[in-house]
Structures are given as structure tokens and as C-alpha cells.
MMTF fields as JSON, N, C-alpha, C and O atoms, coordinates in Angstrom:
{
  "mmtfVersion": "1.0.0",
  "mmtfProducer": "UNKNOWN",
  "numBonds": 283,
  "numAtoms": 284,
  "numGroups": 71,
  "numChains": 1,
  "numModels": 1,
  "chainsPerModel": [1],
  "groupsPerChain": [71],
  "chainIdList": ["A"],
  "bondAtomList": [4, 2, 8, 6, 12, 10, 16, 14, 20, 18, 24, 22, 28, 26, 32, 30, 36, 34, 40, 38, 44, 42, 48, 46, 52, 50, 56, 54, 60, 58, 64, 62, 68, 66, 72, 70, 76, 74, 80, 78, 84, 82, 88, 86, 92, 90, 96, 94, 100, 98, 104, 102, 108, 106, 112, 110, 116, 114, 120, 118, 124, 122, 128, 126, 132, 130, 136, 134, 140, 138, 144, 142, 148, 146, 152, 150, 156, 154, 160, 158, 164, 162, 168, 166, 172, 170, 176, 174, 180, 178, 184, 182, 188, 186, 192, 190, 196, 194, 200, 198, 204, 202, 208, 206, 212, 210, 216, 214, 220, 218, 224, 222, 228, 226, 232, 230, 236, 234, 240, 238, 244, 242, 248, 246, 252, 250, 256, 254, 260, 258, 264, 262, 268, 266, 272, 270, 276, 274, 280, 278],
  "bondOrderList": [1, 1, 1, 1, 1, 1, 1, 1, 1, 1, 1, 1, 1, 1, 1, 1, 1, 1, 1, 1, 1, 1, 1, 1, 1, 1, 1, 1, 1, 1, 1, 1, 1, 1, 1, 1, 1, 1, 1, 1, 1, 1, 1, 1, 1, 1, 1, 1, 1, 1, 1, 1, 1, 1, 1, 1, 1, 1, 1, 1, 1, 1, 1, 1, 1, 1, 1, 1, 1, 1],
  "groupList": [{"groupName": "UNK", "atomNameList": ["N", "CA", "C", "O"], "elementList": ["N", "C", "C", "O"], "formalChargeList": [0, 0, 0, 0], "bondAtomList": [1, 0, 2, 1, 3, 2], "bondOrderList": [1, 1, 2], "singleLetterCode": "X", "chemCompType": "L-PEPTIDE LINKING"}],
  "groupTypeList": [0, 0, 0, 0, 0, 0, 0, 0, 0, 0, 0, 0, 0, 0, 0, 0, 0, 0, 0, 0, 0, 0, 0, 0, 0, 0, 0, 0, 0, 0, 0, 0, 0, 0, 0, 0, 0, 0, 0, 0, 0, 0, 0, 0, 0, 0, 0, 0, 0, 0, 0, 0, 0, 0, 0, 0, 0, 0, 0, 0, 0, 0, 0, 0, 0, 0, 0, 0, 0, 0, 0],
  "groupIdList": [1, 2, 3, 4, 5, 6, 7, 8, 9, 10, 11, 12, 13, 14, 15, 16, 17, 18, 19, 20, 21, 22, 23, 24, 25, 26, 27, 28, 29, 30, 31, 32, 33, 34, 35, 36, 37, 38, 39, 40, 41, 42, 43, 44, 45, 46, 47, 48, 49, 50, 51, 52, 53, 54, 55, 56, 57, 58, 59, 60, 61, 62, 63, 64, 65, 66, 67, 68, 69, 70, 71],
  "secStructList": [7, 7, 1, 2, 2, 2, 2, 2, 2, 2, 2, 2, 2, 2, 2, 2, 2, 2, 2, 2, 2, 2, 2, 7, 7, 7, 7, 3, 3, 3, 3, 3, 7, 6, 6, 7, 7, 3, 3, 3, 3, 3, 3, 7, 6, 6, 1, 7, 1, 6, 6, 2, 2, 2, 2, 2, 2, 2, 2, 2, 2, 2, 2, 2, 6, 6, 7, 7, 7, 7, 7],
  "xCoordList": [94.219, 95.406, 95.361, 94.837, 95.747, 95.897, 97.262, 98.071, 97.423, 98.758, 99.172, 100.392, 98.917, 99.498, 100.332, 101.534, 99.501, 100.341, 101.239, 101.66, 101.832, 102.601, 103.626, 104.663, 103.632, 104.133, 104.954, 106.142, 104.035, 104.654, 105.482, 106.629, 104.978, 106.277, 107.527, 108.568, 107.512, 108.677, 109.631, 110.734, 109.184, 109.825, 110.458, 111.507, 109.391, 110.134, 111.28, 112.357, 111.199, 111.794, 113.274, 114.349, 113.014, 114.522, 114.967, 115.997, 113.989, 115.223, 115.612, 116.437, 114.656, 115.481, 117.027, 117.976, 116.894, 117.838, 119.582, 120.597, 118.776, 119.55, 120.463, 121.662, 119.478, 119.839, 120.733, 121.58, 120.156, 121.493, 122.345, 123.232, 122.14, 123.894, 124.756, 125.859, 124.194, 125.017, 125.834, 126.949, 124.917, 125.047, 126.115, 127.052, 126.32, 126.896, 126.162, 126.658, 124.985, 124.091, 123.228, 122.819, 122.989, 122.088, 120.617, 120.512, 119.641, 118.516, 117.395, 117.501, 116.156, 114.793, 113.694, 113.214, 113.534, 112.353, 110.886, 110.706, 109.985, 108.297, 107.608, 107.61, 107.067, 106.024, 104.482, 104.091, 103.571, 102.394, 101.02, 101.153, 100.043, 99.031, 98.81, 99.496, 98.105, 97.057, 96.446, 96.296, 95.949, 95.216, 96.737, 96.501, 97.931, 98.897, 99.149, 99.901, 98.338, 98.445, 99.938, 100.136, 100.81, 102.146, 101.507, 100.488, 102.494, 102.43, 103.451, 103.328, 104.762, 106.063, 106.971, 107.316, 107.232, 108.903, 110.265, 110.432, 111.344, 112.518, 113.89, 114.172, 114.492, 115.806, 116.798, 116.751, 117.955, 119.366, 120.137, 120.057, 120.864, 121.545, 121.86, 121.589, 122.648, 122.753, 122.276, 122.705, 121.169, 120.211, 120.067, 120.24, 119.877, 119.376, 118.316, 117.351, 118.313, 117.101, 115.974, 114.862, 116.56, 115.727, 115.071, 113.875, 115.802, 114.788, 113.484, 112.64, 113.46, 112.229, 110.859, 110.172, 110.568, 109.407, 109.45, 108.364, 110.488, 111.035, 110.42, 109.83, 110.836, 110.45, 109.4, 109.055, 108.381, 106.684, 106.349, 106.245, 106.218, 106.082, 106.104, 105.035, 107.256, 107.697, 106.676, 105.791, 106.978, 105.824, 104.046, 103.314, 103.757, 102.486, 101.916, 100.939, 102.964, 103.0, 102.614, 101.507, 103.65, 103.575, 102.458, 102.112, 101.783, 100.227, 99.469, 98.864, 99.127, 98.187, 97.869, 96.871, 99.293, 99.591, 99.6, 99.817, 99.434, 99.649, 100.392, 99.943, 102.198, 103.108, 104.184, 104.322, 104.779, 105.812, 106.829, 107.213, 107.16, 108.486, 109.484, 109.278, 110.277, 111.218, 112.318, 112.967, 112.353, 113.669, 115.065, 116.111],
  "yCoordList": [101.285, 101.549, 100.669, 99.559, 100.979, 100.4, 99.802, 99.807, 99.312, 98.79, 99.93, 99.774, 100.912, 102.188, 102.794, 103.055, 102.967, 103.799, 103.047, 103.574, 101.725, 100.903, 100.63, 100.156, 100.788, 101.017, 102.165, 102.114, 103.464, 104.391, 104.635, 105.04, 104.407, 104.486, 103.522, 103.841, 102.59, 102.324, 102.755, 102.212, 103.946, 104.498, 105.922, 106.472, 106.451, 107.526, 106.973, 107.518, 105.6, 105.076, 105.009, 105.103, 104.821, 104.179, 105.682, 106.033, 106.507, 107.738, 108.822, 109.684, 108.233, 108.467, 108.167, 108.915, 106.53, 105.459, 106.618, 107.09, 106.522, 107.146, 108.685, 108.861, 109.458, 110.649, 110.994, 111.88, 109.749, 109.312, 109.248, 110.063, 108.076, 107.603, 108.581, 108.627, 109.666, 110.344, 111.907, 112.421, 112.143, 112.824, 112.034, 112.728, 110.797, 109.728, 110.005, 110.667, 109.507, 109.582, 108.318, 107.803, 107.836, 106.636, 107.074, 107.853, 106.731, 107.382, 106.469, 105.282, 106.972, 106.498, 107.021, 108.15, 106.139, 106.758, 106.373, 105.554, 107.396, 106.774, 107.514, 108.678, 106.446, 106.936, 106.926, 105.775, 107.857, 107.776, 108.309, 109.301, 107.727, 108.441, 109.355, 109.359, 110.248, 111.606, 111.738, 112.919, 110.867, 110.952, 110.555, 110.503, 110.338, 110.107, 108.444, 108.002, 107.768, 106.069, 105.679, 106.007, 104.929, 104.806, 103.664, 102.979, 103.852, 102.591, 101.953, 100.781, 102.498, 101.966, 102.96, 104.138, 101.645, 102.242, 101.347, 100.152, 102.741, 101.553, 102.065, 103.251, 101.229, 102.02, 101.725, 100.578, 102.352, 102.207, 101.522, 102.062, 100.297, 100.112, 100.597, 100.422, 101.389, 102.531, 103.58, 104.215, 103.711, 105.112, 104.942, 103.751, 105.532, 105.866, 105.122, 105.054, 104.586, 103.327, 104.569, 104.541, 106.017, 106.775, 107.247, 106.98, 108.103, 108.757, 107.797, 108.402, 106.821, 105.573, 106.434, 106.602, 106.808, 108.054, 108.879, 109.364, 109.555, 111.152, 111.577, 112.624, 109.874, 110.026, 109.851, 110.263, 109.219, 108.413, 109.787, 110.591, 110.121, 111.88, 112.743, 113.109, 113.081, 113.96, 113.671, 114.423, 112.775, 112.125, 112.517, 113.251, 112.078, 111.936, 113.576, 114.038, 114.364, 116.163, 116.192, 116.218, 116.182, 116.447, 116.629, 117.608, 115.295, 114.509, 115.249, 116.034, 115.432, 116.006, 117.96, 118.64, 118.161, 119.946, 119.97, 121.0, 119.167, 118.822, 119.857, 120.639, 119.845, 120.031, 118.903, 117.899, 119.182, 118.415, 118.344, 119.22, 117.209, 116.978, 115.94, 114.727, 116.428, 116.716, 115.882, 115.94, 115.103, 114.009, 114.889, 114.289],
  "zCoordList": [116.573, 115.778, 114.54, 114.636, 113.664, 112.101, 112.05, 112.978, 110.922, 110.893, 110.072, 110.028, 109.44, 108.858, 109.899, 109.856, 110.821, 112.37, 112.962, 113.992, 112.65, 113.213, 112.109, 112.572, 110.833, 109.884, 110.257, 110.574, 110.174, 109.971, 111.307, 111.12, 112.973, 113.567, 113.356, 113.93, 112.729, 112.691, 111.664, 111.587, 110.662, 109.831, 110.629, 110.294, 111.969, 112.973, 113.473, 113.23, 114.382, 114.939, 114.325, 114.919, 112.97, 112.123, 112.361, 112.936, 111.806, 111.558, 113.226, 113.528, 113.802, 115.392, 115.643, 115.878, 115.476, 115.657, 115.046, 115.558, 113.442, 112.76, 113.306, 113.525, 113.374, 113.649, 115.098, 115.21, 116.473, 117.648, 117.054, 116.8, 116.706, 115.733, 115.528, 116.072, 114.508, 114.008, 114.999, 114.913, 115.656, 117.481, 117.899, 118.294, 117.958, 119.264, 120.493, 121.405, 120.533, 121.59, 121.466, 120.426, 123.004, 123.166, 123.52, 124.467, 122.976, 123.379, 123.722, 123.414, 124.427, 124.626, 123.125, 123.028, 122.312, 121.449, 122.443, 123.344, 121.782, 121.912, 120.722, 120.321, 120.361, 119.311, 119.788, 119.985, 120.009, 120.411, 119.403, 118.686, 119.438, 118.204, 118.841, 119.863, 118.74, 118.829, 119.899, 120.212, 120.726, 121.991, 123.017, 124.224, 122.677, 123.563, 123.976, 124.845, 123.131, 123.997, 123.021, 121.851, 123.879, 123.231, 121.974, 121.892, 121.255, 119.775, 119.933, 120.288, 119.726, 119.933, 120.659, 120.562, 121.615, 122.182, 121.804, 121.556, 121.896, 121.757, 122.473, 122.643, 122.765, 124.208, 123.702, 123.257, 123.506, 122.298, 123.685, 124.789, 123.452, 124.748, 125.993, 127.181, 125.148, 126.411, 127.039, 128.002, 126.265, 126.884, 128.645, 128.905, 129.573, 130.512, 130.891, 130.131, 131.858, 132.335, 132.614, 132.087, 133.808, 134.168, 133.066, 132.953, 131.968, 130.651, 129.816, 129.156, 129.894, 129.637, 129.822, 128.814, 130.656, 131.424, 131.041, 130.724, 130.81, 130.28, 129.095, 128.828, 127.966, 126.465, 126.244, 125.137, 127.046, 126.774, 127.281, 126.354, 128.062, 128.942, 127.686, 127.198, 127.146, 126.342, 124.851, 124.443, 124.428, 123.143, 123.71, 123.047, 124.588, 124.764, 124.849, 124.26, 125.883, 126.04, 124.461, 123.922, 124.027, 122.384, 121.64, 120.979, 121.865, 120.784, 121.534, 120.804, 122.914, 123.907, 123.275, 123.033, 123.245, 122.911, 121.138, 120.498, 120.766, 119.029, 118.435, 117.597, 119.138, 118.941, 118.709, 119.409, 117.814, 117.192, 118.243, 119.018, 118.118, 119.019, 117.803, 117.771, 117.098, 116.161, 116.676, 117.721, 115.675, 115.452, 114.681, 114.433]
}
């Protein structure tokens, strides 16, 4: 991993953050490169201890099927 790809998830991450917020929803982010290995995760207080799995699952499906999974 580069620091570009660690850069750039934390520019997903913000506008994740962002886009809960504006829902009123607590969420699980994961950001993963291309082969599915996580880069960054991050858990909004209140998100769901269970969804933690759900979102690394869901991200990695994503990179694996190189389908977008949309903030």
C-alpha cells in the first residue's frame, strides 16, 4: 500500500462520516484496496458492535466483484 491509498481512504472515510450524519445514522466504514485486504476502518459511536464484519465483508465482496459499493 502507498500512502496515496491511505490518503485517499481517508478522504472516503470523511465523506462516509459525512453522508451518516446527514441520514442520522451511526455506521461501520471499511475501506479495502483491490485484492480486498482492509486499509482503513472506522465505527461511528454508535454503530452496531455486530455490523464491524458486515462492513469489512461488504467492502472486500465489493473489491473481489469490482463493484462499487457507494457512499
Amino acid at each position: 500500500m502507498n500512502s496515496s491509498s491511505l490518503k485517499n481512504s481517508s478522504i472516503y472515510i470523511n465523506k462516509a462520516i459525512k453522508k451518516a450524519q446527514q441520514l442520522n445514522v451511526e455506521v461501520n466504514i471499511a475501506v479495502v484496496d483491490s485484492a480486498g485486504f482492509l486499509i482503513v476502518f472506522k465505527r461511528m459511536d454508535k454503530a452496531l458492535l455486530g455490523a464491524i464484519d458486515i462492513a469489512i465483508t461488504k467492502a472486500k465482496t465489493a473489491a473481489l466483484f469490482q463493484k462499487a459499493s457507494h457512499i
